[in-house]
N, C-alpha and C positions, 0 to 999 in steps of 0.2 A: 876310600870306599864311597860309592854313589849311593847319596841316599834317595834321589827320587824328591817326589811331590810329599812333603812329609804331613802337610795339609790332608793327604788322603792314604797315606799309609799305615804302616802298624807304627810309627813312632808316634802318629798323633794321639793315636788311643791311648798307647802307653802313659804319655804326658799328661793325658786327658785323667787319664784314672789315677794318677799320682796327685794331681792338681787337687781333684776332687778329695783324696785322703787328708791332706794338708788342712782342705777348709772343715773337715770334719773335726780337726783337731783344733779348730779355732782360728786359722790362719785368714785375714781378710782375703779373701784371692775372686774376681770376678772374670767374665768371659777375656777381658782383653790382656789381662794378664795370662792368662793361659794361652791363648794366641802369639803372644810377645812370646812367650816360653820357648811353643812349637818353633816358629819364626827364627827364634837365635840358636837353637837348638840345630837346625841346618845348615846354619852357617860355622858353627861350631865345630861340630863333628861326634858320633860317640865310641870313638877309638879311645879316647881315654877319659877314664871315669871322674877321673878330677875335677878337667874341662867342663864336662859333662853337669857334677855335681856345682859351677861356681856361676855354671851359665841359669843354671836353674835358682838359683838361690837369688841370684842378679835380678831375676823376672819372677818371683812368686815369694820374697821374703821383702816387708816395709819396715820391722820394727827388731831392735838390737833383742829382745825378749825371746821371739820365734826363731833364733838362730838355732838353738841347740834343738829344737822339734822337729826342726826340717834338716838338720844332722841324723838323729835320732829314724827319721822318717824316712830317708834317704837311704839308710846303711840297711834297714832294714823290708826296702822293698825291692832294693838290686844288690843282694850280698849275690844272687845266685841267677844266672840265664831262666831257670825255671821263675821263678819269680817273676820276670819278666812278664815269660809268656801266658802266665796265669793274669799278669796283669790286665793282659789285651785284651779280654773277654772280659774286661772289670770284675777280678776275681780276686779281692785282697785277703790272700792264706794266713796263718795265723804266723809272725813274724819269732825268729828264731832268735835263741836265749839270747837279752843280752849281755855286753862286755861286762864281768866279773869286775864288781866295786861301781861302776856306772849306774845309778836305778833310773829306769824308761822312764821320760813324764807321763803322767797319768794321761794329757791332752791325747799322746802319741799311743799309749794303750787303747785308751776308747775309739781313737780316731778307728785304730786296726780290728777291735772287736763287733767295731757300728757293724762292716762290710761283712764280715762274720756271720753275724747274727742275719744279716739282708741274706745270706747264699746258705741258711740254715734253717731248714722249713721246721724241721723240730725242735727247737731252742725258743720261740719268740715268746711265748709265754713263763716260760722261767725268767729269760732276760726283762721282762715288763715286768715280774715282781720283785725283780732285783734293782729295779728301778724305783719304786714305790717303798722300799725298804729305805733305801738313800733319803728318801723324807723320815725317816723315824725323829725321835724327839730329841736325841744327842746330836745327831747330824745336822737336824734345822738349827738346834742353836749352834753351831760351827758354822754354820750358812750366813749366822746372823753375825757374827764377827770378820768373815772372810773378808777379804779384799777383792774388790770388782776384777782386778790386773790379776789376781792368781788365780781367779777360777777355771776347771775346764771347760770343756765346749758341754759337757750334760750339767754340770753344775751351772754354769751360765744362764741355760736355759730356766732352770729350776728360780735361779733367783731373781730373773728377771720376772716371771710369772706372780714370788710372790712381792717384789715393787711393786706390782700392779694393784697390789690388796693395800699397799700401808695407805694410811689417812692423813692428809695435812688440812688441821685446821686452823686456816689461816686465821690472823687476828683480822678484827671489826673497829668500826673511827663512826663519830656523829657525823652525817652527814648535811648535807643543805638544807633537805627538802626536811620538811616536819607531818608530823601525825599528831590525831587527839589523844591524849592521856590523860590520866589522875595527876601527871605531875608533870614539870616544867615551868621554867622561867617566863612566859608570856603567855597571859590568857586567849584561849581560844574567843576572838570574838565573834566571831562569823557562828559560830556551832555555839554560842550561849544565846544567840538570839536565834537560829532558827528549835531550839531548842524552850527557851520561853514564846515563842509564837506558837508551840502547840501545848501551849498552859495557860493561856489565856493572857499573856505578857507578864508572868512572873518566874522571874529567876531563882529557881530554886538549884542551880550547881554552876560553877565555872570551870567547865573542861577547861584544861591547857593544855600547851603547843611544845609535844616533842619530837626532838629530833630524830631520824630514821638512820640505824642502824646498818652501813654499808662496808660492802668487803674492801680493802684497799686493793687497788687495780695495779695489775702484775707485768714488769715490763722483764721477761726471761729470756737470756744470751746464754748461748749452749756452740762452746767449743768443738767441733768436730775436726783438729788435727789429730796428726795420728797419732800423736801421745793422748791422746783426749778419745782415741775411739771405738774403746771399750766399755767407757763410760757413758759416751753422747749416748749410744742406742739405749743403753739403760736407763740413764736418768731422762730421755726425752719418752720412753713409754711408762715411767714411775708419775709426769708430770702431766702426762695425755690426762690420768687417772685424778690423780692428786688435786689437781687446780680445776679441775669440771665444775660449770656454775660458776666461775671467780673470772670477773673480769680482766683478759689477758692477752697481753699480743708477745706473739716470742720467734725467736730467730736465732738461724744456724749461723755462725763464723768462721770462717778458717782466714784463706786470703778474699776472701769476699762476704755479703752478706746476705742471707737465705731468707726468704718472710717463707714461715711455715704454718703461718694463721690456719691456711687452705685446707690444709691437710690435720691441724687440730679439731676441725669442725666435724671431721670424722667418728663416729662414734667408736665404731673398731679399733681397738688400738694396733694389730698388726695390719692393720689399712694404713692407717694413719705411716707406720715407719715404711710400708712400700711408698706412697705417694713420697715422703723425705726422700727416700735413697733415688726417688727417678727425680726430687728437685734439687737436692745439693750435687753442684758439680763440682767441689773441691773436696770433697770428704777424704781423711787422711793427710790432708797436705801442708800447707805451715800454718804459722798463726799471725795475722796481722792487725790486731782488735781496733791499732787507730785507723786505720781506713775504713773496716770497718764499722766504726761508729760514727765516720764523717759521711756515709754512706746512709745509716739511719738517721743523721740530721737534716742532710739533704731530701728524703726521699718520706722519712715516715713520723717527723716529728712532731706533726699534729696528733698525730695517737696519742701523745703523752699529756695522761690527764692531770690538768693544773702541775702544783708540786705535789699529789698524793702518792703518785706512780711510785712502786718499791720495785727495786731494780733487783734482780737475781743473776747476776752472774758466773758462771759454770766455764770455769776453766783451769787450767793449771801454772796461769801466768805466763808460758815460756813463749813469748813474744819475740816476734822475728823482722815485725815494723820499727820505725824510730820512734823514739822517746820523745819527743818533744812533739811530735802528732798524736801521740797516743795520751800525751799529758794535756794538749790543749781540749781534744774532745773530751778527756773525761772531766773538766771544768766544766763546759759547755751540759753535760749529762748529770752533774754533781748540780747545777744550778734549774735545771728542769724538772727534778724528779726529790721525790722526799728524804730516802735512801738507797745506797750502793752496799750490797751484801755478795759479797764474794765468796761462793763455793768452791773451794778446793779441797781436791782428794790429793795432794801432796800434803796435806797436815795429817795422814799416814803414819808417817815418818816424825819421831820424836828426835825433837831440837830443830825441825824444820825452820827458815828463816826464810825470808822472799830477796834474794840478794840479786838474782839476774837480774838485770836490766828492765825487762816489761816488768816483771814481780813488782820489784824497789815502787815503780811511779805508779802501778795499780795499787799498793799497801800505804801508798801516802793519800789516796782518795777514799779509798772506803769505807762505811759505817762498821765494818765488823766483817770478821772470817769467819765461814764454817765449814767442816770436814764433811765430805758425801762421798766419805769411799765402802762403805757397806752400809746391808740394810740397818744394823743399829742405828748409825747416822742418821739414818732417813726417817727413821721411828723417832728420833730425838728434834726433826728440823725445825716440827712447828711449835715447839715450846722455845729456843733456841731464839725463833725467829720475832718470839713474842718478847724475849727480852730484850735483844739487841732492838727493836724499835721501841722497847721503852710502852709497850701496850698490855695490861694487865686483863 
């Protein structure tokens, strides 16, 4: 079978409006994957649906998790030629019962009922209060326990919205510079004399000299492989919010290093995650923290102020560099900075242990673990973080 220019055909739409159901259901999928899709999809053939179903799965699935959605996705948007055809006009029908004992993911339900409700002029406002219901008060605290990795694509949203509202406040240290006060170790003498010079030269108080009250300065490593990246977007728009006012420089990692300063400076916080996603070019892809952070030494290490600097790192250890680069920088970064605090959302999981390879030599460096895989975590960070540095 000749299929022609599929670039301008009815396969491309098809692909096109498949692709798009996918990312509705949560699936990372961006323009160039869907072009890879169309592209192999040609060469392929679609005389048989297997082919069909492994070439697409090949080019619009990253992670072992969305396999079964894009099963699920698949079955049920070419069980039938009509289906198809409804597709081409971006028309996703409401998909047909599934296999007995099988239950649909929710992802793969909402994904089919968004497109629904889009081609349903009289449904939008029932569906928007059935939306606003999902916030009730049983739900949000289900929200507040869930896991980042099992949410669907509307609960997703929902909960990244309310990251944006939790408070972290962060702990406070004496700083250098000093103030007058009623109290303090060394008398103010500059302000006891200009102070008796308008008494006629008599002292009648000795202000004294306290110290000024600063936030400790935030040095935050934010994982974006793609086991890490359901969580980067989340905890980097919980952190846009969170650390505002608190001295901080923070950056993306995967096989390279991202300065995202630029884009924190943004007040909007979905500004801020489009400028990221047009500066990180590795998102999704592995993890190599020693290079890394030999990259941060090289490049940004005067940022780091004195040893105050408290280090935040956000990941999930599965380190794909060598040990013994990833061991030396983090000496080098253990001797810079005040503490290394390791967020990981794999302390999930009860009995978790850091046994791979990056884990093991990140678990031998750090001041302390904490969990950041739901919003209760997050609610819990800044008291967490007050104790592990030992700040009252």
């Amino acid at each position: 079978m000749l299929l022609g220019d599929a670039r301008s055909g009815k396969l491309s739409d098809n692909i096109t409006g498949f692709a798009r159901a996918l990312r509705r259901a949560g699936l990372p999928i961006d323009a160039s994957r869907i072009s890879l899709a169309i592209e192999s999809t040609q060469h392929v053939g679609i005389e048989r649906k297997d082919d069909l179903s492994a070439t697409l799965k090949a080019c619009l699935v990253s992670r072992q998790e969305d396999l079964v959605v894009f099963d699920q996705m698949f079955s049920a948007l070419f069980r039938d030629p009509e289906l198809t055809r409804q597709l081409l006009s971006q028309l996703l029908p409401k998909a047909p019962t599934a296999t007995p004992g099988v239950p649909r993911k929710s992802r793969v339900q909402e994904a089919l009922a968004a497109k629904n409700k889009q081609n349903d002029p009289v449904k939008p406002k029932e569906d928007e209060l059935k939306f606003d219901a999902a916030m009730s008060a049983s739900d949000r605290e289900r929200l507040q326990q869930a896991d980042f990795q099992s949410l669907s694509a509307s609960e997703f949203r929902l909960v990244e919205k309310l990251a944006r509202q939790v408070k972290l406040p962060l702990p406070k240290i004496q700083g250098r510079r000093t103030r007058t006060g009623g109290r303090g170790e060394r008398i103010h003498w500059a302000k006891t004399m200009q102070m008796a010079a308008r008494q006629d030269g008599d002292i009648l108080s000795l202000p004294r000299m306290q110290r000024k009250p600063q936030a400790l300065p935030l040095l935050i490593l934010v994982d974006i492989s793609g086991s890490m990246e359901r969580y980067a977007r989340l905890l980097l728009a919980f952190l846009h919010q969170a650390t505002r006012g608190t001295p901080r420089q923070i950056y993306a990692f995967g096989t390279d290093l991202t300065d995202l300063n630029q884009a924190f400076k943004l007040r909007d916080t979905d500004e801020m995650l489009t400028q990221a996603n047009r500066q990180i070019q590795d998102f999704a892809g592995g993890t190599q923290l020693g290079k890394s952070l030999a990259h941060l030494r090289e490049n940004f290490a005067k940022k780091l102020t004195g040893r105050r600097t408290v280090v935040l790192l956000i990941s999930d250890g599965l380190d794909t560099g060598t040990a013994e680069t990833l061991d030396s920088e983090l000496v080098w970064l253990k001797r810079h900075t005040r503490s290394l605090l390791w967020l990981n959302p794999l302390l999930r999981f009860e009995g978790y242990a850091p046994i791979a390879t990056g884990a093991s030599v990140l678990n031998r460096h750090v001041n302390g673990m904490l969990a950041i895989h739901n919003l209760s975590r997050l609610e819990e960070l800044a008291s967490a973080l007050n104790k592990l540095l030992k700040i009252k």
